[in-house]
TORKOL-4160 file (C-alpha; in steps of 0.2 Angstrom, whole numbers, padded with zeros to 4 digits, m for minus):
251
<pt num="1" X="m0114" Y="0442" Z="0934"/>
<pt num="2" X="m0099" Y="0437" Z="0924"/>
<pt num="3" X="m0090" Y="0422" Z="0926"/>
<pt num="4" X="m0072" Y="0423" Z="0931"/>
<pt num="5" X="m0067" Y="0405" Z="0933"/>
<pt num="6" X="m0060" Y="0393" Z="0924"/>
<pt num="7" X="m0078" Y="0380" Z="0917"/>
<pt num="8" X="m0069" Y="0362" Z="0915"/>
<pt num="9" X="m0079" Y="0347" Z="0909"/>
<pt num="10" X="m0077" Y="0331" Z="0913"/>
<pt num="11" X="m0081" Y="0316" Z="0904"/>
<pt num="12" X="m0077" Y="0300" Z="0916"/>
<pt num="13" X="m0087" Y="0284" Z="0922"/>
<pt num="14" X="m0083" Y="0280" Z="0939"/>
<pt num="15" X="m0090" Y="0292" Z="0953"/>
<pt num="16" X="m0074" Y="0291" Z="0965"/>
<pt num="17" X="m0064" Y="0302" Z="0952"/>
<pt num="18" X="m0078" Y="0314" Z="0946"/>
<pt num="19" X="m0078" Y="0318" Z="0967"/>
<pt num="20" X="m0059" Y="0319" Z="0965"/>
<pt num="21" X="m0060" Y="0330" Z="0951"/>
<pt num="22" X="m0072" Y="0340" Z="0956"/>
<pt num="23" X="m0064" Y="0344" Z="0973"/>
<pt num="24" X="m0046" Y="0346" Z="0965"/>
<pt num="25" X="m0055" Y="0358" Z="0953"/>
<pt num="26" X="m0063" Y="0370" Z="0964"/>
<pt num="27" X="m0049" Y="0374" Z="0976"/>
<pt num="28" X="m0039" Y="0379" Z="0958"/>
<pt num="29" X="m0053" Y="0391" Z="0955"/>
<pt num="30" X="m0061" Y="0382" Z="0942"/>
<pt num="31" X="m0079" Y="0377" Z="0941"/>
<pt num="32" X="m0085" Y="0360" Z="0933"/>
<pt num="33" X="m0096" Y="0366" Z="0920"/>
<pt num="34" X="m0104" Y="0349" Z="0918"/>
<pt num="35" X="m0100" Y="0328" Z="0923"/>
<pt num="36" X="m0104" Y="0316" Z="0909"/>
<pt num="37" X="m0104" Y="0296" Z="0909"/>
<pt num="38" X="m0104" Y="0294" Z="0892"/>
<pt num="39" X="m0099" Y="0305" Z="0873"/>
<pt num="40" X="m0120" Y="0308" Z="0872"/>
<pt num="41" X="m0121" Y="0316" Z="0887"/>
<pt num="42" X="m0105" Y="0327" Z="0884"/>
<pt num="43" X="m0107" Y="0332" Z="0868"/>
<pt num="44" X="m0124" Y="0339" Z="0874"/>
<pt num="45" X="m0114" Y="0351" Z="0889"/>
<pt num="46" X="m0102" Y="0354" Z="0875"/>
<pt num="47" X="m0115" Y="0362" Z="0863"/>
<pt num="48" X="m0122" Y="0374" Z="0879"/>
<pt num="49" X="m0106" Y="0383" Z="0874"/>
<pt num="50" X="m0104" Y="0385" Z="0893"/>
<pt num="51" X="m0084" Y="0373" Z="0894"/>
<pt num="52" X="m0068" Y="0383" Z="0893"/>
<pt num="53" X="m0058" Y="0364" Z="0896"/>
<pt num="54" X="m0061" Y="0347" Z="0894"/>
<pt num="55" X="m0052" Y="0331" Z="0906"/>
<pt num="56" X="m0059" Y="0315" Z="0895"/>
<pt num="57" X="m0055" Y="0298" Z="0902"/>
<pt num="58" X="m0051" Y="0288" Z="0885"/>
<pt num="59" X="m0062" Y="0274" Z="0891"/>
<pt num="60" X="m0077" Y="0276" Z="0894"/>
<pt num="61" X="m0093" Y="0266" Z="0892"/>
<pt num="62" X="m0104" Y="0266" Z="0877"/>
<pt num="63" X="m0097" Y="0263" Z="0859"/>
<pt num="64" X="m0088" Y="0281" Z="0858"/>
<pt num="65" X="m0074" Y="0285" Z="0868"/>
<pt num="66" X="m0066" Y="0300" Z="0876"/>
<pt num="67" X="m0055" Y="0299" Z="0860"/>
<pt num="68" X="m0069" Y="0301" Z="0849"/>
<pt num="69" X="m0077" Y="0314" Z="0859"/>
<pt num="70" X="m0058" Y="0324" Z="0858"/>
<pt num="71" X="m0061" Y="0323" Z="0838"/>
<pt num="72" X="m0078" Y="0331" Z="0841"/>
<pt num="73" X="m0069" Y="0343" Z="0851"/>
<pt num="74" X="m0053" Y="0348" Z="0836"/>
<pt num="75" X="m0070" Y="0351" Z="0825"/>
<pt num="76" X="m0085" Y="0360" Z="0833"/>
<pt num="77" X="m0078" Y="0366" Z="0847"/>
<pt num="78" X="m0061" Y="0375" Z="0849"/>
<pt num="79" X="m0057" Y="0372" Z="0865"/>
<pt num="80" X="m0041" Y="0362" Z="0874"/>
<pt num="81" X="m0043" Y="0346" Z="0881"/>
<pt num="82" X="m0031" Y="0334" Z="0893"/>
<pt num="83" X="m0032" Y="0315" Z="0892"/>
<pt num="84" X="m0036" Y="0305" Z="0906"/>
<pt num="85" X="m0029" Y="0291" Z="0907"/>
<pt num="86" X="m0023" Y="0275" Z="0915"/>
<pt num="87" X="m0014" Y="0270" Z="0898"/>
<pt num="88" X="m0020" Y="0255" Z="0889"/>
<pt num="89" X="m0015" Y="0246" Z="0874"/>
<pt num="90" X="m0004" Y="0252" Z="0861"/>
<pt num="91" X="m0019" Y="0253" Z="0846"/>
<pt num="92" X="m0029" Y="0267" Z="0859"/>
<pt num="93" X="m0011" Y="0275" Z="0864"/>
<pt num="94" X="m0010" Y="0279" Z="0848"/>
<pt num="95" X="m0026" Y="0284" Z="0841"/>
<pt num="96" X="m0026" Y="0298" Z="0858"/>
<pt num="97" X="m0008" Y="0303" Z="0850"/>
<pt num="98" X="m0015" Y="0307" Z="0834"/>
<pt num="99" X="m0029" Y="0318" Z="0842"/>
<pt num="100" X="m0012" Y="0329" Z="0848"/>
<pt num="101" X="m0023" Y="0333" Z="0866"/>
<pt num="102" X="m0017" Y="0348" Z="0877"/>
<pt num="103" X="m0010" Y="0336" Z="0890"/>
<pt num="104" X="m0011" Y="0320" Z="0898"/>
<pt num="105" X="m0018" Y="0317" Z="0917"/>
<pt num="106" X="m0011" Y="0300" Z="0923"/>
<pt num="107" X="m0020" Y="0288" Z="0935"/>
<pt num="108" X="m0019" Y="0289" Z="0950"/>
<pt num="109" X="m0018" Y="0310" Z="0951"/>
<pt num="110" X="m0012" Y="0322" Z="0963"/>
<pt num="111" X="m0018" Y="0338" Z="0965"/>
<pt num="112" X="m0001" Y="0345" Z="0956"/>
<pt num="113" X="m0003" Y="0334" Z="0942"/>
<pt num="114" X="m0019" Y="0341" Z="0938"/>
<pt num="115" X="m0013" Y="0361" Z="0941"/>
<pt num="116" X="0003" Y="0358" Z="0930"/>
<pt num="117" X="m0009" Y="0348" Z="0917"/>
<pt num="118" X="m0023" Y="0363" Z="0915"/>
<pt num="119" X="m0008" Y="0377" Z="0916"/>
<pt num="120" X="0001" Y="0368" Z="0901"/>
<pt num="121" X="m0016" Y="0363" Z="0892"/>
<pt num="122" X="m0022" Y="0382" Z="0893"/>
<pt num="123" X="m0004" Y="0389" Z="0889"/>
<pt num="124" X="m0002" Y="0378" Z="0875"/>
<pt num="125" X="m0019" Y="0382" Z="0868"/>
<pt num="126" X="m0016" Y="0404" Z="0870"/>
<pt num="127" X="0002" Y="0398" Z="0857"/>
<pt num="128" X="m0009" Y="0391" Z="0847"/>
<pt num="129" X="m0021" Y="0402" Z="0844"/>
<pt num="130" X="m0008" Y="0415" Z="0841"/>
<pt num="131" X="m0002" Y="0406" Z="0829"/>
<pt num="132" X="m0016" Y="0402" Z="0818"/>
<pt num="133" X="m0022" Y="0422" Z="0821"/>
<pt num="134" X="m0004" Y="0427" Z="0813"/>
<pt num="135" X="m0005" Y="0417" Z="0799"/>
<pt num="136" X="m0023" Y="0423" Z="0795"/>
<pt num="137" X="m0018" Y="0441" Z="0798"/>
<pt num="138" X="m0005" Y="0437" Z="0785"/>
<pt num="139" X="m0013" Y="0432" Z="0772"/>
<pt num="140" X="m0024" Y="0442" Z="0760"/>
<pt num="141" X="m0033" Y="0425" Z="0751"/>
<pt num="142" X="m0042" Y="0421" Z="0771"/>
<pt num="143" X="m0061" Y="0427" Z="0773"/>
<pt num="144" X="m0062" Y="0416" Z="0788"/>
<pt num="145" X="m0058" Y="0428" Z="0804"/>
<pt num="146" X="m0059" Y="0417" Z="0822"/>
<pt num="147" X="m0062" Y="0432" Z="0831"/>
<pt num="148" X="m0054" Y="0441" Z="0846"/>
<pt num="149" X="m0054" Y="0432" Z="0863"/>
<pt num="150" X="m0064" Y="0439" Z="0874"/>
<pt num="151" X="m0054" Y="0434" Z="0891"/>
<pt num="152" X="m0039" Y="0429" Z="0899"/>
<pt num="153" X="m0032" Y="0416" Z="0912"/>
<pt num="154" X="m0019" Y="0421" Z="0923"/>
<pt num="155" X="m0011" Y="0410" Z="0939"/>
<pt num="156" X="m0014" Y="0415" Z="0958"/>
<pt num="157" X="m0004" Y="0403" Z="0966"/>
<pt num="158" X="m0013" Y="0385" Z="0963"/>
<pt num="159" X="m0031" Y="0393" Z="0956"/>
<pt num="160" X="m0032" Y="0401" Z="0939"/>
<pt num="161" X="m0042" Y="0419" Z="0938"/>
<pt num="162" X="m0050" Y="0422" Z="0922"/>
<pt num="163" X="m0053" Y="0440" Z="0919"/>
<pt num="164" X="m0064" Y="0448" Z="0904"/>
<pt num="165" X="m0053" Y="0459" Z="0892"/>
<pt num="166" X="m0065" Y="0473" Z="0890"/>
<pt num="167" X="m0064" Y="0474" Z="0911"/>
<pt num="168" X="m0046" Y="0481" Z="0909"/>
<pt num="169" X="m0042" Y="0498" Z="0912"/>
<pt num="170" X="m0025" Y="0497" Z="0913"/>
<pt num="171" X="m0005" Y="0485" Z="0914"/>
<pt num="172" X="0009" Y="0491" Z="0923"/>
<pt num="173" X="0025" Y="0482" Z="0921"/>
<pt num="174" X="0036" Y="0481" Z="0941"/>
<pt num="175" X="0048" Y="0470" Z="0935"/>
<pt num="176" X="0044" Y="0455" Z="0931"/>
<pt num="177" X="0027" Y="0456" Z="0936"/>
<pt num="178" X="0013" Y="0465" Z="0929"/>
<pt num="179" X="m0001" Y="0473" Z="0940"/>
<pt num="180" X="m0018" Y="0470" Z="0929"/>
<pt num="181" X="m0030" Y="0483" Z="0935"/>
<pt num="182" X="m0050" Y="0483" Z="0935"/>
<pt num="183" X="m0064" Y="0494" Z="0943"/>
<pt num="184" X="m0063" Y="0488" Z="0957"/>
<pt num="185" X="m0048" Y="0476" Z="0960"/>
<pt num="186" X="m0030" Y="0472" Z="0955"/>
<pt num="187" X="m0024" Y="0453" Z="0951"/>
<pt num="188" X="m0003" Y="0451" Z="0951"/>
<pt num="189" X="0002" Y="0441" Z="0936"/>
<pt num="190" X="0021" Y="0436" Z="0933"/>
<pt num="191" X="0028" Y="0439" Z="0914"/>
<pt num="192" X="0033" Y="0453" Z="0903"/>
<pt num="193" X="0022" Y="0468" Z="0896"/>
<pt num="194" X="0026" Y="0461" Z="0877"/>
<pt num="195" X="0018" Y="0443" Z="0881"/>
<pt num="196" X="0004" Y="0451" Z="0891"/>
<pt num="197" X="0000" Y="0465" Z="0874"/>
<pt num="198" X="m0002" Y="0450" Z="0862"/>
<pt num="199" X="m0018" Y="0443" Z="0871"/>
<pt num="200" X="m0026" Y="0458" Z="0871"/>
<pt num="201" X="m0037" Y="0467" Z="0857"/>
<pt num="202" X="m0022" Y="0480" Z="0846"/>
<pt num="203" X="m0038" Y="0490" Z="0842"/>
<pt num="204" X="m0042" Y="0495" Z="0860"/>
<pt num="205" X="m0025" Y="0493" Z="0870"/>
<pt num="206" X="m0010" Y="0500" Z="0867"/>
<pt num="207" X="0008" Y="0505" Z="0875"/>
<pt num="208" X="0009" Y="0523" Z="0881"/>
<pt num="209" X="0024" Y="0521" Z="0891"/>
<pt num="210" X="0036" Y="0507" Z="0895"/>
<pt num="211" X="0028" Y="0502" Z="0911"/>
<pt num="212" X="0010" Y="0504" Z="0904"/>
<pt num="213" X="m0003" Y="0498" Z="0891"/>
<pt num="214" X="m0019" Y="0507" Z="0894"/>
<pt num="215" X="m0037" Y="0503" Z="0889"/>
<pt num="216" X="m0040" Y="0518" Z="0875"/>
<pt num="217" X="m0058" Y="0516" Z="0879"/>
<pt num="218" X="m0055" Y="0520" Z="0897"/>
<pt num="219" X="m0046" Y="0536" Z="0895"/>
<pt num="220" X="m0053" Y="0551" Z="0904"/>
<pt num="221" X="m0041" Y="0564" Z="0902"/>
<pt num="222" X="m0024" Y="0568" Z="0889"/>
<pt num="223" X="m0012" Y="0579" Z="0899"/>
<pt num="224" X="0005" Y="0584" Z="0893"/>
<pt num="225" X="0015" Y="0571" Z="0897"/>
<pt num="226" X="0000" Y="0561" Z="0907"/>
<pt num="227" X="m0018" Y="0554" Z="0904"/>
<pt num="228" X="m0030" Y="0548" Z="0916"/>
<pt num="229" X="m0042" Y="0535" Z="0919"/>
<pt num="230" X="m0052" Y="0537" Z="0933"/>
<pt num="231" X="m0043" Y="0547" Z="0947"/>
<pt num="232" X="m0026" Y="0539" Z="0942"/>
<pt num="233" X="m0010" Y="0547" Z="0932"/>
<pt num="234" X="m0003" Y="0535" Z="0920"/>
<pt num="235" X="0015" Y="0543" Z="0911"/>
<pt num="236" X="0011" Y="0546" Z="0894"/>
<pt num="237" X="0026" Y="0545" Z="0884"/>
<pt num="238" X="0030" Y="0557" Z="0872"/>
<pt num="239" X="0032" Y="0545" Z="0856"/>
<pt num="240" X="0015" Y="0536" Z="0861"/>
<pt num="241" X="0008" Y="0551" Z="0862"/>
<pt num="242" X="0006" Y="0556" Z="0844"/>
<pt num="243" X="0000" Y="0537" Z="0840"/>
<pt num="244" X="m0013" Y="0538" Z="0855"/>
<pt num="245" X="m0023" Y="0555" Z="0846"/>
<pt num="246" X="m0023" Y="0545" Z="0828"/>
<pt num="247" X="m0033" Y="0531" Z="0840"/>
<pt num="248" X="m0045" Y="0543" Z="0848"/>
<pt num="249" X="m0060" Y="0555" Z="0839"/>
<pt num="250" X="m0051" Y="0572" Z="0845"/>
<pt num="251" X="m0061" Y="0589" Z="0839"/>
C-alpha cells in the first residue's frame, strides 16, 4: 500500500518532546518515520530512504550534533530539514545559519508553530528544487539529471496529503482552487493551474483546456472537441488538441 503521508524524522533527546512531537505530527497527517537520540542513530533511519523531513534539535548528546547531522543531510540526502531549537550561544547560532535549514521550530512549540514550520520547510524546498531543475534543463554542459519527483504535498486544513504523481488522472481549475482527481477520490487544493503544472512530469501531463490538465496516459477516448478518461468528459480545446496527437501513438 502506498504511503500518502508526510514521513518526518525526528532527532531529539528528551522523551517529553519526542511524545509532543509525535502527537502534534499525526493529527497534521504525518507519520514519524523514525525517533533518534543521537546523529548514529539517525543517520542510520536516514539511509532507510524511508524520511520525506527532518526536525533536528541542535543539541543533542554525543560529540555530533543536530548541526552536523543537517550537513549530512545538504550532502547524502536531499531532503528539507527545520531546526529545533531553544537557541544557544551565538558560535552554534551561527554554525545552524550557515547550514541555511528550511525552518526553525522554537522552544516551547505549539501545534501551529510546528504546521507553519513544515508548510514553509516543504514549500521552500518544491522552489528549490525547481530552481535547480531549470538551471540543469538549461544547460547543455550538465550530465547530472536529479530526476522527476514522484509525489506531491498539498494542505487539508492543518494535515498535509501526499499524493503519488502517477495516481493523477486529471486537475480542474474552479477558481482559485483546483480539484486533484484520482481513481477513487478527489483532494481540494487552493492555487492556480500554472503553479500546480510545474510539479508535475511535462512528458505525461499537459493542459487541454483552461480549466484542465489531464494525465495523457489516462486518456480513454479523443472526441471532437472532448476526451475521456474513465466515464468522465473533459473539454478538449481546440489548440490543445493538435499538441495532444503529437503526444500520443495514433495509427
Amino acid at each position: 500500500m502506498k504511503n500518502n503521508k508526510i514521513r518526518v524524522l525526528i532527532v531529539e533527546d528528551e522523551f517529553i518532546t519526542i511524545e509532543t512531537l509525535t502527537l502534534v505530527l499525526k493529527e497534521m497527517n504525518c507519520v514519524v518515520s523514525g525517533d533518534a537520540m543521537n546523529a548514529k542513530d539517525a543517520i542510520a533511519i536516514l539511509d532507510k530512504g524511508e524520511t520525506d523531513l527532518a526536525i533536528l534539535d541542535i543539541n543533542i548528546k554525543g560529540d555530533k550534533d543536530g548541526i552536523w547531522i543537517a550537513q549530512q543531510i545538504q550532502e547524502k540526502y536531499n531532503i528539507p530539514f527545520i531546526f529545533l531549537t531553544a537557541f544557544g550561544d551565538t558560535m552554534t547560532v551561527n554554525r545552524a545559519i550557515e547550514t541555511s535549514p528550511y525552518g526553525y521550530i522554537v522552544k516551547p512549540f505549539t501545534k501551529v508553530n510546528v504546521f507553519t514550520s513544515v508548510e514553509v520547510a516543504l514549500n521552500n524546498f518544491e522552489k528549490q528544487k525547481h530552481t535547480i531543475d531549470k538551471i540543469e534543463s538549461n544547460s547543455s554542459k550538465s550530465e547530472i539529471s536529479l530526476g522527476l519527483r514522484d509525489s506531491i504535498f498539498i494542505r487539508d486544513d492543518y494535515m498535509f496529503v501526499k499524493l503519488i504523481i502517477n495516481d493523477i488522472l486529471y486537475i480542474k481549475s474552479d477558481k482559485n482552487y483546483l480539484e486533484i482527481h484520482l481513481a477513487n477520490k478527489m483532494h481540494l487544493a487552493r492555487g492556480k493551474m500554472s503553479d500546480f503544472m510545474q510539479n508535475l512530469q511535462k512528458e505525461k501531463f499537459m493542459q487541454v483546456h483552461r480549466s484542465y490538465i489531464v494525465n495523457i496516459e489516462a486518456v480513454d477516448l479523443i472526441g471532437a472537441g472532448f476526451l475521456k478518461i474513465g466515464n468522465i468528459d473533459i473539454p478538449l480545446g481546440a489548440k490543445h488538441k493538435e499538441e495532444l496527437k503529437k503526444r500520443i501513438v495514433m495509427f
